[in-house]
C-alpha positions as a Markdown table, in Angstrom:
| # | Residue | x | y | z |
|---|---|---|---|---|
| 1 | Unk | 88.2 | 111.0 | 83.0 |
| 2 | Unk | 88.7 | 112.0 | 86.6 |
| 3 | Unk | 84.7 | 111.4 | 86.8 |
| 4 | Unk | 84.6 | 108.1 | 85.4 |
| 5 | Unk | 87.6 | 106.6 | 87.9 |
| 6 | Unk | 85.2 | 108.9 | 90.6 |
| 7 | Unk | 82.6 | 106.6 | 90.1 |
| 8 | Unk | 84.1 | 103.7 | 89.7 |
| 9 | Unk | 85.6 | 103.9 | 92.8 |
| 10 | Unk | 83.2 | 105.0 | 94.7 |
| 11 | Unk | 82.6 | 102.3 | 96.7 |
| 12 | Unk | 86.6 | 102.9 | 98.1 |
| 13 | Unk | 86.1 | 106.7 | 98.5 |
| 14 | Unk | 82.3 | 106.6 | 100.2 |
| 15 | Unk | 83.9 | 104.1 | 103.2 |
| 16 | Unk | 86.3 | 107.5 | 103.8 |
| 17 | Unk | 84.5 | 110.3 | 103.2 |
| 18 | Unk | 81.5 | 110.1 | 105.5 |
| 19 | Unk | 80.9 | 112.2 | 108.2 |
| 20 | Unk | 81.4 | 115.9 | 108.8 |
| 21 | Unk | 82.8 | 115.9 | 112.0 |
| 22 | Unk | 86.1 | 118.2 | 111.8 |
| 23 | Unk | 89.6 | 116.7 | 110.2 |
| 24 | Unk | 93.0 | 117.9 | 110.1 |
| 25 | Unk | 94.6 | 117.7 | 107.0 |
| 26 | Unk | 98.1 | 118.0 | 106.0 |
| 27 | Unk | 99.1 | 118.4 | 101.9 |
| 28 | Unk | 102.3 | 116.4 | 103.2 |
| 29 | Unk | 100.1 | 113.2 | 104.1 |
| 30 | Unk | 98.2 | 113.4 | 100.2 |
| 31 | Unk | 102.4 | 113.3 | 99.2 |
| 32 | Unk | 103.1 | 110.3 | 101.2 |
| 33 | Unk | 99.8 | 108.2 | 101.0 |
| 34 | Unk | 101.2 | 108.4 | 96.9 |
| 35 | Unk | 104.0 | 107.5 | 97.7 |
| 36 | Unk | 103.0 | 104.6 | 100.1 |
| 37 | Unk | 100.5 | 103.3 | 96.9 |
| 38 | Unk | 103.2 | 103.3 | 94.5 |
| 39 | Unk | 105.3 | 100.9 | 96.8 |
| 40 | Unk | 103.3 | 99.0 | 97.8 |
| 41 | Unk | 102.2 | 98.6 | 94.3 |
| 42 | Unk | 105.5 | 97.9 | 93.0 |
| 43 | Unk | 106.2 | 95.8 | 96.2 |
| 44 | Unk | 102.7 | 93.8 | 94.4 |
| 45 | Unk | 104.6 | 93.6 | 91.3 |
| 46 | Unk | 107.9 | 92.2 | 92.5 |
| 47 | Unk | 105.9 | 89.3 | 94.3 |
| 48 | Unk | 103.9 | 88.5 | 91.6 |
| 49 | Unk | 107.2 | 88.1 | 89.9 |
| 50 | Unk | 108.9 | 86.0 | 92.0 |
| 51 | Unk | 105.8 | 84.1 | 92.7 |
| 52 | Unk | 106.1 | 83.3 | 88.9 |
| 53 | Unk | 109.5 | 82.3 | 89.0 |
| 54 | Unk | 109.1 | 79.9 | 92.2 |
| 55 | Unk | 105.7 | 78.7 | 90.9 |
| 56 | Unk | 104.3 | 78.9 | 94.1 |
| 57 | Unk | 100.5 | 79.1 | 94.2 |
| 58 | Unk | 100.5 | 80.0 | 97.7 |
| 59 | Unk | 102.6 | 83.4 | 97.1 |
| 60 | Unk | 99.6 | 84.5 | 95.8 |
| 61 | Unk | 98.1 | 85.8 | 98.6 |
| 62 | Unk | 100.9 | 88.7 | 99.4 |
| 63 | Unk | 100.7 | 89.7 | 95.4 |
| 64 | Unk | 96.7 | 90.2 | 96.2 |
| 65 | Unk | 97.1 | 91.9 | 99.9 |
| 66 | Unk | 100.1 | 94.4 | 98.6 |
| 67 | Unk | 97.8 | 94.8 | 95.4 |
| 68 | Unk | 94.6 | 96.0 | 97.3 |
| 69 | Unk | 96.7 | 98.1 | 99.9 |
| 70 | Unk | 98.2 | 100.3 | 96.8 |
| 71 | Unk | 95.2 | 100.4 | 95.3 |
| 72 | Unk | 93.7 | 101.9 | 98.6 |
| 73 | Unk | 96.3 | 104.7 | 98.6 |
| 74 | Unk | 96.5 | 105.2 | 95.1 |
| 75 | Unk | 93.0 | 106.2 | 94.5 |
| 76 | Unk | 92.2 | 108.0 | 97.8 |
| 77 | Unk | 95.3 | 109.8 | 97.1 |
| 78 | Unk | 94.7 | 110.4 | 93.6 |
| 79 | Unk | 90.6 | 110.9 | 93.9 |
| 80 | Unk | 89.8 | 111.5 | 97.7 |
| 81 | Unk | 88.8 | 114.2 | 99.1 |
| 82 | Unk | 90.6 | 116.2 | 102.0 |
| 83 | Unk | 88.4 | 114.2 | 104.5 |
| 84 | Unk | 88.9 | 110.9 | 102.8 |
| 85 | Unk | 92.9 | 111.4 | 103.2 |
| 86 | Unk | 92.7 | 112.5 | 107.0 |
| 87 | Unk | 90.1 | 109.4 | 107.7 |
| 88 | Unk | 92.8 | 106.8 | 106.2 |
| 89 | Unk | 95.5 | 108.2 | 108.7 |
| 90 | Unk | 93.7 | 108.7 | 111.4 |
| 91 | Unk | 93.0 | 112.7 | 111.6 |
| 92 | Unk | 89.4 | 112.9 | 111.6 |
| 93 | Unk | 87.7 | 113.1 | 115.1 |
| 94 | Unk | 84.3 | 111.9 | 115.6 |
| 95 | Unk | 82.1 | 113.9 | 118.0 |
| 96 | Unk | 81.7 | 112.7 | 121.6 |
């Protein structure tokens, strides 16, 4: 299953994981990217809802940008490589 969401998402993880330049990585900053995804995700959720209720079309646009943020973290936290989580916050140099 794992290889099926690999590849469906490849197009995310291949924007992160180039290179091979050396990264610091934390296991904290896998935790917290999660974490990030899931409320951002929910934050998604809760403007679609309200967006609904006010039946505002142009609310739409924060449901969509929240949506694709979480989705970020979510799968390069979830999927990504080391690298791939160190690119997204900023940890891996480039050489000079």
């Amino acid at each position: 299953m794992k290889l099926f969401f690999t590849r469906f998402f490849g197009f995310i993880l291949q924007l992160f994981e180039k290179g091979d330049g050396p990264y610091e990585y934390k296991t904290s900053s896998r935790t917290i990217l999660l974490i990030v995804g899931f409320l951002f995700s929910c934050l998604s959720g809760g403007s679609l809802y309200i967006s609904i209720l006010r039946s505002d079309a142009s609310a739409f646009l924060p449901v969509v940008l929240f949506f694709a943020v979480g989705v970020v973290c979510l799968v390069i936290g979830l999927l990504g490589s080391d690298r791939a989580v160190a690119t997204l916050w900023g940890n891996s140099r480039k050489k000079k």
